[in-house]
Backbone bond lengths (Angstrom), bond angles and torsions (degrees), N, CA, C in turn:
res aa  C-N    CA-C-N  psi(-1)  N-CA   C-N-CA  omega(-1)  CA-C   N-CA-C  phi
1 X - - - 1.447 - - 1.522 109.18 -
2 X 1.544 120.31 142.58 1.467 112.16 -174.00 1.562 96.65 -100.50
3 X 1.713 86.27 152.86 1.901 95.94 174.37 1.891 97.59 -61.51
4 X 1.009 140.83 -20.82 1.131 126.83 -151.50 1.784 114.34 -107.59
5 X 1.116 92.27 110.68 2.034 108.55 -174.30 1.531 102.24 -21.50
6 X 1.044 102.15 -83.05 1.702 113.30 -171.96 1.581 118.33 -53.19
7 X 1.179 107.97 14.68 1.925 114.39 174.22 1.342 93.83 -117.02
8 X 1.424 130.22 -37.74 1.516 141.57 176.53 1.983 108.72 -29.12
9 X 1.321 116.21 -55.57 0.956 122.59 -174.93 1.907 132.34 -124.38
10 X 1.587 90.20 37.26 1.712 93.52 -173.55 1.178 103.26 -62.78
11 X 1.760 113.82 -177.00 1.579 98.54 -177.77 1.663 72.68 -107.03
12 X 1.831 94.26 177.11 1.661 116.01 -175.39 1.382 109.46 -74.08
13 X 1.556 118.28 -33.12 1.455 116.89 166.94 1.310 114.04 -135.43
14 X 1.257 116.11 168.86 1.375 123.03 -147.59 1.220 87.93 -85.35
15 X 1.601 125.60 176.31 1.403 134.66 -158.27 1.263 104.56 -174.78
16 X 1.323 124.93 146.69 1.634 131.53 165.25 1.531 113.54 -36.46
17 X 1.313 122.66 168.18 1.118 113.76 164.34 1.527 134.78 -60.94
18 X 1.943 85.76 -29.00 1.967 91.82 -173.56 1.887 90.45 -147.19
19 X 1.197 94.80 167.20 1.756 105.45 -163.08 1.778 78.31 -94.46
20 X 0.769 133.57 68.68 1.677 126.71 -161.20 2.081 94.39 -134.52
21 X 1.337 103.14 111.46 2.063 92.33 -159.90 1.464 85.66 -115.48
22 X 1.573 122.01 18.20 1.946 133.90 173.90 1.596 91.33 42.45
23 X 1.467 116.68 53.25 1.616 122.73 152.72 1.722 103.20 -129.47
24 X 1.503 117.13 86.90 1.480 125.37 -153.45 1.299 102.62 -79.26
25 X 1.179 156.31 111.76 1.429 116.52 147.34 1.374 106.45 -156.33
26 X 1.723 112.00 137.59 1.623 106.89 160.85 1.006 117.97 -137.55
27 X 1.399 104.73 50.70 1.548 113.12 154.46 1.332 121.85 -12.13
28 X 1.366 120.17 -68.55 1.710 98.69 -158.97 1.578 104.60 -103.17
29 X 1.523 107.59 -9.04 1.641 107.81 -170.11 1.721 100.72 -133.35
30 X 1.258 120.09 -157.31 1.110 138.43 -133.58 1.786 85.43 -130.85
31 X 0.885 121.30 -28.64 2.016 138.59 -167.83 1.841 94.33 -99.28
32 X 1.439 106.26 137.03 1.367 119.24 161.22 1.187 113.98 -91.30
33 X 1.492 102.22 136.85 1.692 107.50 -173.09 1.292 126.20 -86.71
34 X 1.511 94.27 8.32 2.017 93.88 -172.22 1.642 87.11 -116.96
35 X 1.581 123.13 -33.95 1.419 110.22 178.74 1.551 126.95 -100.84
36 X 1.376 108.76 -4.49 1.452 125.00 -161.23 1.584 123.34 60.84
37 X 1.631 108.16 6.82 1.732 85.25 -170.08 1.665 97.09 -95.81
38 X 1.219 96.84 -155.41 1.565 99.31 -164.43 1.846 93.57 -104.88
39 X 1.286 110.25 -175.47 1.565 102.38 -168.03 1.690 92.86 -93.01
40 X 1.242 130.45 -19.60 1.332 139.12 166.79 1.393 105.18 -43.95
41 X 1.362 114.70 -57.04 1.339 105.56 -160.08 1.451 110.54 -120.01
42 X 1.214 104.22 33.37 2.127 130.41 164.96 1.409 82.45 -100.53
43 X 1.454 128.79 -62.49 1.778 116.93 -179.30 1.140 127.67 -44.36
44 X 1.134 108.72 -53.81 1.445 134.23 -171.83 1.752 97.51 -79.17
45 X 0.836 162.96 20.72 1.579 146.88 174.43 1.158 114.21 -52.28
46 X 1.413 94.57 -77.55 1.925 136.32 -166.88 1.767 80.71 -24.96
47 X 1.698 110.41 -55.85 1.694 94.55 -149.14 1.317 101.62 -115.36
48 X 1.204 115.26 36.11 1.715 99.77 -177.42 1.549 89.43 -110.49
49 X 1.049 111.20 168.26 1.869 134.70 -144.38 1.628 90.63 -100.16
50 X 1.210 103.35 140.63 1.730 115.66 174.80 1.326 110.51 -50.54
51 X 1.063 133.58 -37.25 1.511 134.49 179.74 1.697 99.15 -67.30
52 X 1.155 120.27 -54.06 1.632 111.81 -174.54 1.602 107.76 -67.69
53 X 0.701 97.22 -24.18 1.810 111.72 -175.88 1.543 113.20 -55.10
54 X 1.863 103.85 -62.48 1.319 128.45 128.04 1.287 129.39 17.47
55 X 1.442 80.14 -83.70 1.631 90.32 -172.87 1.580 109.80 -80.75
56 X 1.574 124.82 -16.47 1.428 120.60 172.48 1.524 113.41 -67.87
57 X 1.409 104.49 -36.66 1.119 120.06 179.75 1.565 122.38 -54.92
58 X 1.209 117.82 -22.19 1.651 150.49 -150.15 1.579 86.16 -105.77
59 X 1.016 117.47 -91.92 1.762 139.90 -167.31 1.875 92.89 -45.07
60 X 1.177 122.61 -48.27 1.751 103.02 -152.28 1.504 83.33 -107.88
61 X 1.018 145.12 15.11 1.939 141.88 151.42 1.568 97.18 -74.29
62 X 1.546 115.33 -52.61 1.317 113.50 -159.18 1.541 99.15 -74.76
63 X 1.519 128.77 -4.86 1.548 106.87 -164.48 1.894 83.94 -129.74
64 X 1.339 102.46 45.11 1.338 108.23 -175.93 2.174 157.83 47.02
65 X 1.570 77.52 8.70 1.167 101.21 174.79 1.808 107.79 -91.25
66 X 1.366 117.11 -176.39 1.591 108.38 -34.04 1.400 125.13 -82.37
67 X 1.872 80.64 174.95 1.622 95.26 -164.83 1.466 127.07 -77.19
68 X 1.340 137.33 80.89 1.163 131.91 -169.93 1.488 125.07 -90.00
69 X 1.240 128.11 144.12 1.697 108.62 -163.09 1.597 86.50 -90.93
70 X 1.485 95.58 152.34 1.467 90.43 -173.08 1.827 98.74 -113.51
């Protein structure tokens, strides 16, 4: 484990900057359907800390987003 915070939680493979696939929408809920995050934290990106990022990153892989047309 490194003494240093920001090695604590990289992801295992590299990744875009943002789970963001510019198919916006949350129509009926509070969650985007092309990225899975919430509209809180589509606002919030730019400044939320690699570790929270992390963890968005964690939560909307496991519930299969995002949605990219393949």
């Amino acid at each position: 484990m490194s003494d240093r915070p920001d090695e604590v939680c990289k992801p295992a493979v590299e990744r875009p900057d943002t789970p963001c696939v510019a198919v916006c929408s949350t129509t009926f809920d509070d969650v985007c359907r092309g990225c899975g995050r919430t509209v809180v934290e589509v606002a919030h990106w730019v400044a939320m800390s690699d570790v929270d990022k992390e963890l968005v990153w964690t939560r909307i892989l496991a519930q299969g987003y995002p949605r990219r047309n393949k």
